[in-house]
C-alpha positions in Angstrom: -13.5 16.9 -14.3 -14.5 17.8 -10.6 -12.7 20.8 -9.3 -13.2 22.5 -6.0 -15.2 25.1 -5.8 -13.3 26.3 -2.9 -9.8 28.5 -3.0 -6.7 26.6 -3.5 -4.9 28.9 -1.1 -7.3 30.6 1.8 -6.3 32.8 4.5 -6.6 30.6 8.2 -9.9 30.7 10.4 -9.6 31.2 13.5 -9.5 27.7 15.3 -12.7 25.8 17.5 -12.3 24.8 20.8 -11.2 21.4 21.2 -14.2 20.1 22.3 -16.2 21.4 19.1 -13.0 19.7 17.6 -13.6 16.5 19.2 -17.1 16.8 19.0 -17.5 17.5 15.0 -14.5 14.2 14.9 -17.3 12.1 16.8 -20.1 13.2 14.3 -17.5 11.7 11.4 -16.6 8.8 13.7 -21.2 8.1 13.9 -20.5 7.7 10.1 -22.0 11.2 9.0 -20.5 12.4 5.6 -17.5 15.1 5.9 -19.0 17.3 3.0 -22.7 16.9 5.7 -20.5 17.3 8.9 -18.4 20.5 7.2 -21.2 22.2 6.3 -21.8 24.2 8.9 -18.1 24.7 9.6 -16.9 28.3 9.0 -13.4 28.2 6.5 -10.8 25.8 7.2 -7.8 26.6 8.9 -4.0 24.8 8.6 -2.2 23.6 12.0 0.2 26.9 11.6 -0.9 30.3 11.0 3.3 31.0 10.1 2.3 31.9 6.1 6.2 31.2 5.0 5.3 27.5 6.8 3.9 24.8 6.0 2.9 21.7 7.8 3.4 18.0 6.9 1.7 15.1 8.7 4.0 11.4 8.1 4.0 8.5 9.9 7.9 6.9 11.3 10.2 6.1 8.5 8.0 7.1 6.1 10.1 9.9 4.7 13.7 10.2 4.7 15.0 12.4 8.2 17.7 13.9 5.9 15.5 15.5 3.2 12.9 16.4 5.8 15.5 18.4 7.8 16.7 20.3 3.9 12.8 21.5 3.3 12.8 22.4 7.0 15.6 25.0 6.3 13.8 26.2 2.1 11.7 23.6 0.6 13.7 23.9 -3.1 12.0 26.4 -5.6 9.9 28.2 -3.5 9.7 30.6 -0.5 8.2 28.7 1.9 10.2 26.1 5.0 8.4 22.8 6.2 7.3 21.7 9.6 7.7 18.3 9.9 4.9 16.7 12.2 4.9 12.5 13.0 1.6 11.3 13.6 1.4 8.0 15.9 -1.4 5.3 15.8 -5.2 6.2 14.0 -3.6 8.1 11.3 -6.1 8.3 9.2 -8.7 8.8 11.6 -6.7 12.2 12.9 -6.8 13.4 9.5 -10.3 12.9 8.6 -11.4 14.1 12.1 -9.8 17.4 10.7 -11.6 17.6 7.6 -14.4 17.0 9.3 -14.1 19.6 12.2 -12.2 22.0 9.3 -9.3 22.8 12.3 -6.0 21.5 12.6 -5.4 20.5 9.1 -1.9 19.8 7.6 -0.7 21.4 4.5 0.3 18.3 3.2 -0.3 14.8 4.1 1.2 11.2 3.7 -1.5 9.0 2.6 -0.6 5.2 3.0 -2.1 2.8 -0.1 -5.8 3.2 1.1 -5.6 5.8 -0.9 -9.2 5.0 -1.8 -10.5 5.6 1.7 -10.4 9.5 0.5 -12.4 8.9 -2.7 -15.6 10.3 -0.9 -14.0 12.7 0.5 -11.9 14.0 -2.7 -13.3 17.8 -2.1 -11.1 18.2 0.9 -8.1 17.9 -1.4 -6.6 19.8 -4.4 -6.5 18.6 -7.4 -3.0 18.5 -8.3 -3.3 18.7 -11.8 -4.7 22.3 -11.6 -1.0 23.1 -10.3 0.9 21.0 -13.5 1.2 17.4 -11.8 0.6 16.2 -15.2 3.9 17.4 -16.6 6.1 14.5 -14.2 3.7 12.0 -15.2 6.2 9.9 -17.2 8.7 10.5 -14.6 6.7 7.9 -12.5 5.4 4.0 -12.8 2.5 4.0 -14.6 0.5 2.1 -12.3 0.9 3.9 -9.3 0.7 7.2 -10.8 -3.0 5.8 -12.2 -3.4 4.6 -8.6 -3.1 8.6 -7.5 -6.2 9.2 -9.8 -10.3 9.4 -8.4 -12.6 7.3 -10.2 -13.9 11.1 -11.1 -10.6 12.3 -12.9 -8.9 14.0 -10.2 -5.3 13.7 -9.5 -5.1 14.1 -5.8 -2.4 11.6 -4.6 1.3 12.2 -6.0 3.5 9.2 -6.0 5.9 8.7 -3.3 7.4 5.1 -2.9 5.7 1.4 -4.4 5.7 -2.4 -2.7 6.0 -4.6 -6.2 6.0 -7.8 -5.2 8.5 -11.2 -5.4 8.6 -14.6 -4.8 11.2 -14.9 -1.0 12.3 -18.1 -0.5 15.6 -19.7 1.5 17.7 -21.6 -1.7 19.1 -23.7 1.6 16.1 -25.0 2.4 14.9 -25.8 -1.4 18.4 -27.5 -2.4 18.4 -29.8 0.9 15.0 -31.3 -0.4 16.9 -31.8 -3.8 14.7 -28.9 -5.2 15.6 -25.9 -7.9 17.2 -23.3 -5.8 18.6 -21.0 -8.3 16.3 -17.5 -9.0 16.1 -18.2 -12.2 15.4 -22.0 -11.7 12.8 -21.3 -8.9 11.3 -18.5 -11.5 10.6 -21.5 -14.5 9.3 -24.0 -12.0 6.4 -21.7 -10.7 5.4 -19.9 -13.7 1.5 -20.2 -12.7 -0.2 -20.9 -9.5 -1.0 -23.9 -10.4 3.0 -24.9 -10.9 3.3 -23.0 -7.7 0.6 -25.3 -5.9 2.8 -28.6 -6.9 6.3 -27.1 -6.5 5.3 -26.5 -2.6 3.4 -29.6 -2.2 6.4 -31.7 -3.2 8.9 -29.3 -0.9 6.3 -30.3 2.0 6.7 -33.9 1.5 9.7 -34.3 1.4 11.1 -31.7 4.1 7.9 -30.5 6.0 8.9 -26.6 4.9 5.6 -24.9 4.0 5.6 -21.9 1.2 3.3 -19.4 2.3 2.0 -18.4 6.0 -1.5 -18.9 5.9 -4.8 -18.8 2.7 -5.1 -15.1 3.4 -1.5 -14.3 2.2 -1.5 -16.3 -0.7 -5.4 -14.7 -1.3 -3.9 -11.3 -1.1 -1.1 -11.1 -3.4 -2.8 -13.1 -6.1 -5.3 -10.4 -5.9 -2.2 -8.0 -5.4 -0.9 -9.1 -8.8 -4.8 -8.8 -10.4 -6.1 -5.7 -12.9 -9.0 -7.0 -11.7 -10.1 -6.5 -7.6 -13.0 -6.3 -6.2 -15.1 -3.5 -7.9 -15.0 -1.9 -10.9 -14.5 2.2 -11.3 -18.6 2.2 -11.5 -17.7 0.6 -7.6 -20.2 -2.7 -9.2 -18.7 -5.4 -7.1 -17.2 -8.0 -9.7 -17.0 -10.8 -7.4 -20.5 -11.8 -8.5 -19.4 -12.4 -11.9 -18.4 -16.4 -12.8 -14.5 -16.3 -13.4 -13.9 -13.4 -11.2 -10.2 -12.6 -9.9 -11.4 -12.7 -6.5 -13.1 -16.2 -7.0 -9.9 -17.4 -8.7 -8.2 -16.0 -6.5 -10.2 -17.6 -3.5 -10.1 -21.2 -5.9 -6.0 -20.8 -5.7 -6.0 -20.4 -1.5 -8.2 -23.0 -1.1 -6.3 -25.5 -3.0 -3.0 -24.5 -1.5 -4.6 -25.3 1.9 -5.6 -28.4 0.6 -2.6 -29.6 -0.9 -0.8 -28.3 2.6 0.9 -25.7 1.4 0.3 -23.7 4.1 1.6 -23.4 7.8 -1.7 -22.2 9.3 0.3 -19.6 11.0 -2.3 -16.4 11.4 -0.1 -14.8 14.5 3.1 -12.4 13.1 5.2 -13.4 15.8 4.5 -17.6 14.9 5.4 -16.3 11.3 8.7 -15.2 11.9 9.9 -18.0 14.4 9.1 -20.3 11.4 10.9 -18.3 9.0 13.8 -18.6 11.1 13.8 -22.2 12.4 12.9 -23.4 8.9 9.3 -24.3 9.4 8.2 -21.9 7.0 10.9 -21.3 3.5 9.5 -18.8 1.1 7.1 -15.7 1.3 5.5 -13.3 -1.6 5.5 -9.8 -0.7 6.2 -6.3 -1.3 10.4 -4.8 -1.7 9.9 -3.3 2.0 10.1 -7.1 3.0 13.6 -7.0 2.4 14.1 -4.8 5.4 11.5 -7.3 7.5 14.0 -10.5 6.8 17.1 -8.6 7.6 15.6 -7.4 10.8 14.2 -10.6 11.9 16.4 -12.9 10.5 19.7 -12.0 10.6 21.6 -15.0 11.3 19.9 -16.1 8.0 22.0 -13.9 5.9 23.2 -15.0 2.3 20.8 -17.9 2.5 17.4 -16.0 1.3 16.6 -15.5 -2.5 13.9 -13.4 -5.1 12.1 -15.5 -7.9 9.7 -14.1 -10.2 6.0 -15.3 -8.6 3.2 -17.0 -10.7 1.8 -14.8 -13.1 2.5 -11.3 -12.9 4.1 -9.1 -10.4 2.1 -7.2 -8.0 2.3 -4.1 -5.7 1.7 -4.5 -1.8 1.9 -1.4 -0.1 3.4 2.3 -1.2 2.5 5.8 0.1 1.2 9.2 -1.4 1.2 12.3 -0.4 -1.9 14.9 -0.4 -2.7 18.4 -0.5 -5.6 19.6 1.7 -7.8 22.6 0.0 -6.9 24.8 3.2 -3.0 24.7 2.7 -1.6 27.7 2.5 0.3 27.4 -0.7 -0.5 24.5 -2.9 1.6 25.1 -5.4 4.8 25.1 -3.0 3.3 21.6 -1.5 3.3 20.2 -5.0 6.7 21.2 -5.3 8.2 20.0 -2.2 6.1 16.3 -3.6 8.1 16.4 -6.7 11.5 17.6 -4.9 10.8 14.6 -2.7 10.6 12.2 -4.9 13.2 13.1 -7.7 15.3 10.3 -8.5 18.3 11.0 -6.3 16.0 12.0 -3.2 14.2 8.3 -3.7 17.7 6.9 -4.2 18.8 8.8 -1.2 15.1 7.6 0.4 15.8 3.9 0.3 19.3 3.9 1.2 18.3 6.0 4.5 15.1 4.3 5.4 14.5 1.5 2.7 11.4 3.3 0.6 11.4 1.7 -2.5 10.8 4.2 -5.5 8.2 4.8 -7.3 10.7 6.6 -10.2 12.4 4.2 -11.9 15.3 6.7 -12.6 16.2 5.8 -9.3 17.6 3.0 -10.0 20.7 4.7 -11.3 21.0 7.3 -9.1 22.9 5.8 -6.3 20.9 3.5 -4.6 22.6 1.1 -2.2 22.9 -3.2 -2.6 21.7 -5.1 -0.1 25.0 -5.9 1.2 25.0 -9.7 0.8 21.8 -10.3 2.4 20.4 -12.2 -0.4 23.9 -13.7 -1.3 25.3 -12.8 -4.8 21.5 -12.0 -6.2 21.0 -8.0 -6.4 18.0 -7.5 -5.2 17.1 -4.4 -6.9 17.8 -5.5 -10.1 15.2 -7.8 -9.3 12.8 -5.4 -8.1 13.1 -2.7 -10.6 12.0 -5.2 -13.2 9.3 -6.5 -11.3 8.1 -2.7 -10.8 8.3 -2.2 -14.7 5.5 -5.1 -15.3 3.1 -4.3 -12.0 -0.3 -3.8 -13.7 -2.5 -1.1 -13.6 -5.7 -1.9 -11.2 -8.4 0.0 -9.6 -8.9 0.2 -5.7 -12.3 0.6 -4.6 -13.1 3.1 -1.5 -15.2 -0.3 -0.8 -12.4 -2.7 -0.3 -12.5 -2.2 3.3 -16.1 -3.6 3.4 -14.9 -7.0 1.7 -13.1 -8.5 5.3 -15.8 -11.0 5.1 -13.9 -13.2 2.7 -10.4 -13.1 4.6 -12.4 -14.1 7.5 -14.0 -16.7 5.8 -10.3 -18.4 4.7 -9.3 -18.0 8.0 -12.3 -20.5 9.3 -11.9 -22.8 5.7 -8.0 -23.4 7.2 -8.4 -23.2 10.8 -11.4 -25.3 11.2 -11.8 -26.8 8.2 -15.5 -25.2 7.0 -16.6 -26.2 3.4 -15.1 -23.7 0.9 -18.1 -22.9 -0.9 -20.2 -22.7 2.0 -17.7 -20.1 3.3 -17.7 -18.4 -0.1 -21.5 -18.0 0.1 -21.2 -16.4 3.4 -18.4 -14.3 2.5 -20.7 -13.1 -0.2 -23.9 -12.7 1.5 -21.5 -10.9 4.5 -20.5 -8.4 2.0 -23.4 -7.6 -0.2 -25.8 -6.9 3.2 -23.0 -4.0 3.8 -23.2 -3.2 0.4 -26.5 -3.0 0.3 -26.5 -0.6 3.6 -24.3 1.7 2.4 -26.7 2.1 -1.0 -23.4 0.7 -3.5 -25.5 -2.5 -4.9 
C-alpha cells in the first residue's frame, strides 16, 4: 500500500502571490501532472493559519446548515472548530489548482462521485486508513465504501451520502392506457430490459407517453446498475471485449430508440415540461430525484410511483469527503467525516436537505416520509432496499475520456446515423485519446 511520504499534519507555508497562484493553476489547467507542477513548490499551506481551525470546502446543499453550524462551535471529539467555506461553479478545478500551486488548500474537501478524477493525484490526500477509517467500514454500504478506495489500496474518500437508483413513473398515466400501475405490478412487468423495451413500446401506442428522456439516459443507468464500466482496475478499457456492459448497454439504447421508447428530449427544461404535461411518464434515476419531481412537479403530487428497474439497482450520484496531506489535523478531519455521517446526522441530513445516506442505520433513525408525494408508497422503504443490492463497480479516472459514445447516441437518435457505424466511431474517438494519454 502507497502511503505518503509527506507529514499527515505540517506546520503552514507562507502563501504565493496570487499570480504565482494563478500561474502554477494554468500550468495544471496546460495538462502538466500536479506531482510535476508541485515539485518545485515549497510545503503546502491550508486556507487558515488559525491551528484550532479547520477549513472545509462544499458545494450548496451538500451538507446539512444545522450540523455545519454544531462543528463550527467544537467539531465532537476533538479540539478543533470548522470553518465552513461554499465553493461556486468549477469546483473541482479550484481544488486541483491548489494542489497544484500548494496554496489555499482546504483541510477537508467534498468530493462529488468523480471521485476517480483524483486517482492520479492520490498523493495530495491522506490515506484515511492510517487514521482507523477501517474500523466504520461495516457501518457503511459496501459499494460505496469500496467506491472510496484507489485502484492502489488507499482509502482516501469517506462515504457521505449515495444515489441508488429506481424505476419513476406516473401510475395515472400507466392505468389510463389500461397498463399495470401498482409498484409491485410495474416491478414484475419489467424485470429485464428487454421486458422494459416492450412494456414502454405498448404504453407508446396506445397513449403516446414515452418512458425514458432520451438513449443517453437509458445508456447511463444501465451502465449505472453494471459491475462492469468501462475499464477495469488495470484501467484496460473493456469495451473492446465482445459482450461488454458498455456494448450491451449501447445494444439496449439503441433498441429503445428504435422501438420509440424515447422522447428525443436532450434539453432539461423540454424534459420537465414533458414530465408535467404527460408527454414523458416514467424516469430511472438516483433517490435525489425525489426532490427534482417535487420541485418541478408539484401539482403532480400523489400521482408519481417507485418500481424496481430491469436488472439490478444502480447508484447515480453521491459525495465523499477528502483529506488533503496539508491539513492541519487529519485525525480531527476524519472525525468530523464520521460525526457527519453517523446515522442520526444522515437522518437529520436528508430531512434538512434530502442527502440520501450512505449508512443504512439511517433508516431508523428518524428520517422523514415523503409526505404523500408518491401517494401511499414510502419511498424510503423503497430506496433503502434498492441501496442494500447496488453492486460493487470500479470507476475509472478515464471515464471522462469516454464522451465519445454519449455523443454518438445523441446523433444515432437525433439524426438517425447507423448504430454500428456510430459505435465504430465512438470507439475509434476514444481509443485515439487513449492512446494520447499512454492508457492502451
Amino acid at each position: 500500500m502507497h502511503v505518503s511520504s509527506h507529514p499527515p499534519g505540517g506546520a503552514p507555508g507562507r502563501s504565493p502571490s496570487r499570480r504565482a497562484f494563478l500561474r502554477a493553476g494554468l500550468a495544471g489547467a496546460a495538462g502538466v501532472p500536479l506531482t510535476a507542477a508541485v515539485a518545485g513548490c515549497g510545503s503546502g499551506t491550508s486556507i487558515s493559519s488559525d491551528p484550532k481551525e479547520l477549513v472545509l470546502w462544499y458545494w450548496n446543499r451538500s451538507i446539512a446548515p444545522s450540523l455545519l453550524a454544531k462543528a463550527a462551535q467544537q467539531i465532537p471529539g476533538t479540539a478543533k472548530r470548522l470553518r465552513a467555506d461554499v465553493i461556486g461553479g468549477a469546483f473541482d478545478n479550484k481544488l486541483r489548482t491548489g494542489f497544484a500551486a500548494q496554496a489555499y488548500i482546504p483541510d477537508i474537501t467534498a468530493v462529488n462521485s468523480n471521485a476517480a478524477l483524483y486517482f492520479p493525484s492520490e498523493d495530495q490526500f491522506v490515506n484515511l486508513d492510517d487514521y482507523g477509517a477501517q474500523d466504520f467500514k461495516d457501518d457503511y454500504y459496501e459499494w460505496k465504501w469500496n467506491l472510496g478506495r484507489t485502484p492502489t489500496g488507499r482509502f482516501l474518500f469517506f462515504p457521505m451520502d449515495t444515489g441508488p437508483t429506481g424505476f419513476f413513473y406516473r401510475a395515472d398515466l400507466f392505468e389510463a392506457a389500461g397498463m399495470p400501475s401498482a409498484p409491485e405490478d410495474v416491478g414484475a412487468a419489467v424485470r429485464t430490459w428487454d421486458d422494459w423495451i416492450a412494456f414502454g413500446q405498448q404504453l407508446r401506442e396506445s397513449s403516446d407517453v414515452a418512458l425514458a428522456t432520451n438513449a443517453v439516459s437509458i445508456f447511463n443507468q444501465y451502465v449505472n446498475a453494471s459491475p462492469e464500466r468501462f475499464f477495469d482496475k488495470d484501467d484496460k478499457p473493456l469495451f473492446h471485449e465482445p459482450g461488454s456492459a458498455i456494448r450491451a448497454a449501447w445494444d439496449t439504447a439503441v433498441k429503445a430508440v428504435r422501438a420509440k421508447v424515447t422522447r428525443n428530449l436532450q434539453i432539461e427544461n423540454e424534459q420537465n415540461a414533458a414530465w408535467n404535461s404527460g408527454k414523458l411518464g416514467a424516469n430511472i434515476e438516483g433517490a435525489w430525484w425525489m426532490k427534482v419531481l417535487s420541485d418541478t412537479t408539484p401539482d403532480l403530487a400523489g400521482k408519481w410511483r417507485i418500481a424496481q428497474q430491469p436488472g439490478l439497482p444502480g447508484n447515480s450520484g453521491g459525495s465523499f469527503l477528502a483529506v488533503p496531506k496539508t491539513c492541519k489535523d487529519p485525525a480531527a478531519a476524519l472525525a468530523f467525516a464520521r460525526w457527519l455521517t453517523l446515522p442520526e446526522n444522515q437522518a437529520q441530513s436528508y430531512n434538512e436537505v434530502q442527502l440520501f445516506p450512505s449508512a443504512p442505520g439511517a433508516f431508523t433513525a428518524g428520517m422523514a416520509d415523503s409526505g404523500g408525494f408518491f401517494g401511499d408508497q414510502d419511498p424510503l422503504a423503497f430506496f433503502s432496499t434498492a441501496a442494500e443490492n447496488v453492486p460493487t463497480t470500479f470507476i475509472s479516472t478515464y471515464e471522462k475520456q469516454v464522451e465519445a459514445f454519449r455523443d454518438q447516441l445523441r446523433v444515432v437518435e437525433s439524426a438517425g446515423k447507423d448504430p454500428d457505424q456510430a459505435w465504430d466511431d465512438a470507439v475509434t474517438a476514444v481509443d485515439k485519446i487513449l492512446k494520447k494519454r499512454g492508457v492502451i
